[in-house]
C-alpha positions in Angstrom: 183.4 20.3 10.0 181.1 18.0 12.1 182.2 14.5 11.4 182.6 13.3 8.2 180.0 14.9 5.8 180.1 12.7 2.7 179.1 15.3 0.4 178.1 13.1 -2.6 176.6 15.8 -4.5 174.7 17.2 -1.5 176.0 19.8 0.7 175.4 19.5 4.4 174.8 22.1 6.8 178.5 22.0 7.9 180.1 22.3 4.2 178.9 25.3 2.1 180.8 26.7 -0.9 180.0 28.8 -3.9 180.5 26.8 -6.5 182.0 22.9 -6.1 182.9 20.1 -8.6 182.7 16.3 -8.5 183.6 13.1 -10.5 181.5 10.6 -10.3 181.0 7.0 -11.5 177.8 5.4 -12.6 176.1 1.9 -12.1 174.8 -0.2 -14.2 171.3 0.0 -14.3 170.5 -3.1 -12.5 172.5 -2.0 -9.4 171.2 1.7 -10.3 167.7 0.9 -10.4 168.5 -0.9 -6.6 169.7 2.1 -5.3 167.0 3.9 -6.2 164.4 1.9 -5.1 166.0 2.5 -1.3 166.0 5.8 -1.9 162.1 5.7 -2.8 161.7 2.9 0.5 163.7 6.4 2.7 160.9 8.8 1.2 157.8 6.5 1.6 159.1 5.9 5.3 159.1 9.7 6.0 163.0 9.1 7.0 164.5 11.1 3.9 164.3 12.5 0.0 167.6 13.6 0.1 168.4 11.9 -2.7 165.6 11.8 -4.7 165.7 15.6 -4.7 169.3 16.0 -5.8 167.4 14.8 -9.1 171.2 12.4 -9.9 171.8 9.4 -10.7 172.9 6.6 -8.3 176.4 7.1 -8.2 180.1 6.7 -5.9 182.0 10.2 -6.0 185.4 9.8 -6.4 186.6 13.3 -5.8 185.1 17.5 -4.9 186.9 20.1 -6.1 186.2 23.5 -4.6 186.2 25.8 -7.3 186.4 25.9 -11.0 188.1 22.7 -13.0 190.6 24.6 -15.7 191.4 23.4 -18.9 194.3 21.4 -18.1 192.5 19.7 -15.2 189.6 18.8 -18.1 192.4 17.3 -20.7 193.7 15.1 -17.7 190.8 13.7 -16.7 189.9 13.0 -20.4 193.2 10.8 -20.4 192.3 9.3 -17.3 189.1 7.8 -18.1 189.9 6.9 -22.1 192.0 4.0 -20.2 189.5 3.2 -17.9 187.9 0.0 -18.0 184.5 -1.0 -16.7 185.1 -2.1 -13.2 183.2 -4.6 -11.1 181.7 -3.2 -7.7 180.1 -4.6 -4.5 178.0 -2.2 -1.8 178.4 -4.6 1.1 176.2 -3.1 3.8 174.8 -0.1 5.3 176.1 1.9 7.9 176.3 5.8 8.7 179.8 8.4 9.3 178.8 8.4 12.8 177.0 10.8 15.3 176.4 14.5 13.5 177.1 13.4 10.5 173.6 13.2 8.9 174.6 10.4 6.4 173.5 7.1 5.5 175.5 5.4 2.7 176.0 1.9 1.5 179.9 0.8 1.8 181.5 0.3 -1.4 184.4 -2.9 -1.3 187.5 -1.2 -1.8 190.0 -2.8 -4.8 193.6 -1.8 -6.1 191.7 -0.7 -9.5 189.3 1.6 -7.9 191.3 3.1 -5.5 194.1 3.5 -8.0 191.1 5.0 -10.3 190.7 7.3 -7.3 194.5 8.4 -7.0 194.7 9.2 -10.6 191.4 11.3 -10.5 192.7 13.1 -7.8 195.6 14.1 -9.1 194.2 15.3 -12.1 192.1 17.8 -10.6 194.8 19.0 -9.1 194.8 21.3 -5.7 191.6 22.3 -4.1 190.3 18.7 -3.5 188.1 17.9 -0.3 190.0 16.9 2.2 187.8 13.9 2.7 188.1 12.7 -0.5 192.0 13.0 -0.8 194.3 10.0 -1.9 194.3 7.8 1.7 191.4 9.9 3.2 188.3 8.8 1.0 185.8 5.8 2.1 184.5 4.5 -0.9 180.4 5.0 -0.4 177.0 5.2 -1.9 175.2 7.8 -0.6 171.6 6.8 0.6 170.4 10.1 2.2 171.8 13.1 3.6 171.0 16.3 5.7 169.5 13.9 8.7 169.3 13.6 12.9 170.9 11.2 14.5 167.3 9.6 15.3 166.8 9.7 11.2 170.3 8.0 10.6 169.2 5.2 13.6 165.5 4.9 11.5 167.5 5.1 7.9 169.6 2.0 8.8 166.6 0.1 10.3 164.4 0.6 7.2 167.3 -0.7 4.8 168.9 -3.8 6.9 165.7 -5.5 6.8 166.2 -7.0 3.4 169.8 -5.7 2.4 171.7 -7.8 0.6 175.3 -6.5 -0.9 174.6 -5.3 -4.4 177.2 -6.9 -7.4 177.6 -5.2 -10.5 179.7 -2.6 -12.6 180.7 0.9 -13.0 180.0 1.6 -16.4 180.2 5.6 -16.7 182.5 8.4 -15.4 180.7 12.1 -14.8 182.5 15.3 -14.0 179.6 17.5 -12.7 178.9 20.6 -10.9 176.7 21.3 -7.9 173.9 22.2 -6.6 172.2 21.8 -8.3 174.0 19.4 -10.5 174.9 20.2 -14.2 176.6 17.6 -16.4 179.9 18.8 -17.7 181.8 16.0 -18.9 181.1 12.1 -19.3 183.1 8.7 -20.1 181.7 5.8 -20.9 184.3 2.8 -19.3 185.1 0.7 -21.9 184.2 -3.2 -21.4 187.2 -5.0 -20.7 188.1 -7.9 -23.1 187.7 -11.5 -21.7 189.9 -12.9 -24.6 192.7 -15.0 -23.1 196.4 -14.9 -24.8 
């Protein structure tokens, strides 16, 4: 492994297998359509298309799976997200895994619903999880671009801090996909959660 490759849907040079499997969650499309325009501001700088190739939505993975998902993994992770709620979400900056890594990503604010959203996806899927995306191993991220040099990460960073500004919104769909390239297998829609008061 070299570093931490965040793998969100992309494999790097230093993380190949046959056949891998994610969940992910979805913005909403105002935060979505963000994301995407700084993937489109990476490509028109020369810096990266990484993402724009993967040809996926925006998106925070919250577990890879090497090798197939069995029935039983399927039917748990339909009972994990029927009680899922939409969840509020912040990216709060840019920033990279480090040196060799090759990945730019926007930091996702970490909260006891997501990260216990995380534990109970990971258990589901039971063994054969990343290790990087194991319960107490996984930074919550947005990928912003993959597969680059250090130089590219340095130029990545320096394109996007000019006007970032931490992105506010929701999580409003779960996706259990395969990849590369990606092929939808399953989806939730999060409910929204009631604002009624007792």
């Amino acid at each position: 492994m070299c570093g931490e490759p965040a793998i969100s849907l992309l494999i790097s040079p230093c993380y190949v297998v046959a056949m891998a499997f994610a969940v992910t969650l979805l913005f909403d499309s105002d935060v979505a359509t963000s994301i995407a325009a700084r993937w489109e501001l990476l490509a028109a700088a020369g810096v990266s298309r990484s993402m724009l190739d993967l040809g996926y939505s925006p998106h925070v993975t919250l577990a890879v799976h090497d090798g197939p998902i069995d029935a039983g993994a399927a039917a748990a992770l339909d009972r994990v997200f029927a009680q899922a709620g939409r969840m509020a979400m912040t990216l709060t900056g840019v920033t990279t895994f480090g040196p060799g890594s090759g990945v730019c990503y926007a930091a996702l604010a970490s909260s006891p619903d997501l990260m216990c959203l995380h534990a109970r996806t990971v258990s589901a899927m039971g063994s054969g999880c990343h290790p990087h995306y194991r319960t107490g191993h996984w930074t919550p991220h947005c990928t912003l671009a993959t597969d680059m040099s250090d130089l590219d990460m340095g130029r990545a960073n320096a394109v996007l801090d000019k006007d970032w500004r931490p992105l506010q919104g929701f999580f409003v769909r779960a996706e259990l996909v395969e990849f590369v390239p990606v092929i939808r297998m399953k989806s939730w829609a999060l409910a929204p959660r009631s604002t009624r008061t007792p």
